[in-house]
C-alpha positions in Angstrom: 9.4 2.8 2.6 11.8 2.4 -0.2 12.0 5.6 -2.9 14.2 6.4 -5.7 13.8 9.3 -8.3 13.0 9.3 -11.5 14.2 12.3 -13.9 12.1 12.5 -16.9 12.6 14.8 -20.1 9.3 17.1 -20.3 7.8 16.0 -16.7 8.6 17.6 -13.1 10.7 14.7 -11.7 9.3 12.1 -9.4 10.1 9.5 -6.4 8.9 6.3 -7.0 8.2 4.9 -3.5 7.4 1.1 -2.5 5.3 1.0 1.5 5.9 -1.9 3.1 2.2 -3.7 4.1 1.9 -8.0 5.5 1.2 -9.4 1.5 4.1 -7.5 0.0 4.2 -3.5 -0.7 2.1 -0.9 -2.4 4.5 1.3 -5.3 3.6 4.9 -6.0 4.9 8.4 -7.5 5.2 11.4 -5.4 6.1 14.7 -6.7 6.6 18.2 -4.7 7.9 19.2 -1.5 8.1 16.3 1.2 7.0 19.0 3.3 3.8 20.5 1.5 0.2 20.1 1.8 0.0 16.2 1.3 -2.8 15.1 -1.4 -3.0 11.2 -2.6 -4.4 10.3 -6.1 -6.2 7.2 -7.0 -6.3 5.7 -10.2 -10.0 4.3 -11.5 -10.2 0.3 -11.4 -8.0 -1.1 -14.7 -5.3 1.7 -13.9 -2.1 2.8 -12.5 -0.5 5.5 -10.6 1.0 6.4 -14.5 -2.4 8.3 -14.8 -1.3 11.6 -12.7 1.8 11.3 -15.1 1.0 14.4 -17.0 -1.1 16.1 -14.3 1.0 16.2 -11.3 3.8 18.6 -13.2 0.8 21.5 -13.5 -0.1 20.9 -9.2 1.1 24.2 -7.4 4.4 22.8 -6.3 3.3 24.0 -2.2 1.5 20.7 -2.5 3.4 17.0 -2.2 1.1 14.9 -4.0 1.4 11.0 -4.2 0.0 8.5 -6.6 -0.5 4.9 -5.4 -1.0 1.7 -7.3 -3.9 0.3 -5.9 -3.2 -4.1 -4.6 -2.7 -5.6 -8.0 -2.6 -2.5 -10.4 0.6 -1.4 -11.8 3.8 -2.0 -9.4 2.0 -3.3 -6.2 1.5 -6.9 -5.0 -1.8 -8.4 -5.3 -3.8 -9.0 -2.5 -3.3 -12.4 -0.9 -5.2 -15.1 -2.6 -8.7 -15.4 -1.8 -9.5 -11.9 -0.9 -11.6 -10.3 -2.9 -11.0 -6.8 -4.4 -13.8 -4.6 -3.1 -14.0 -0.9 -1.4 -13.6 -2.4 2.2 -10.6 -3.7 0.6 -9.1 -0.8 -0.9 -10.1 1.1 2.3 -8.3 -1.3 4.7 -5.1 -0.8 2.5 -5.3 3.3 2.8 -5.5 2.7 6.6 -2.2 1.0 6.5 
């Protein structure tokens, strides 16, 4: 996994993380303690990991909470060609 921090002016600051998977890598925010309760967000269908932007700041900070880009939102790498986005999909690529 590859991470780097972001500082941002009104926001909690975040680590933008890239996770390794066999067609390329899946990017993502975390915010909170490496070490607390882990929670993952997932953007609705046309978005990005941006959405938690402004909510992850207001998240008790005992709580470590990461935002992917879903295959082909945002940062991430599309699927490889010819597979078809669906839930079995997605839900294959949260295993990873």
């Amino acid at each position: 996994m590859i991470a780097h921090r972001i500082e941002m002016g009104w926001e909690q600051a975040f680590t933008e993380i890239a996770i390794q998977v066999p067609w390329g890598h899946v990017s993502g925010k975390t915010w909170g303690d490496v070490n607390g309760i882990p929670v993952l967000g997932l953007h609705g269908w046309t978005d990005n990991a941006g959405t938690f932007d402004r909510l992850a700041p207001l998240l008790p900070k005992s709580l470590y909470f990461v935002a992917i880009d879903l295959p082909g939102h945002g940062r991430s790498s599309h699927h490889p060609e010819g597979l078809l986005p669906n839930l079995v999909v997605i839900n294959f690529t949260l295993h990873l």
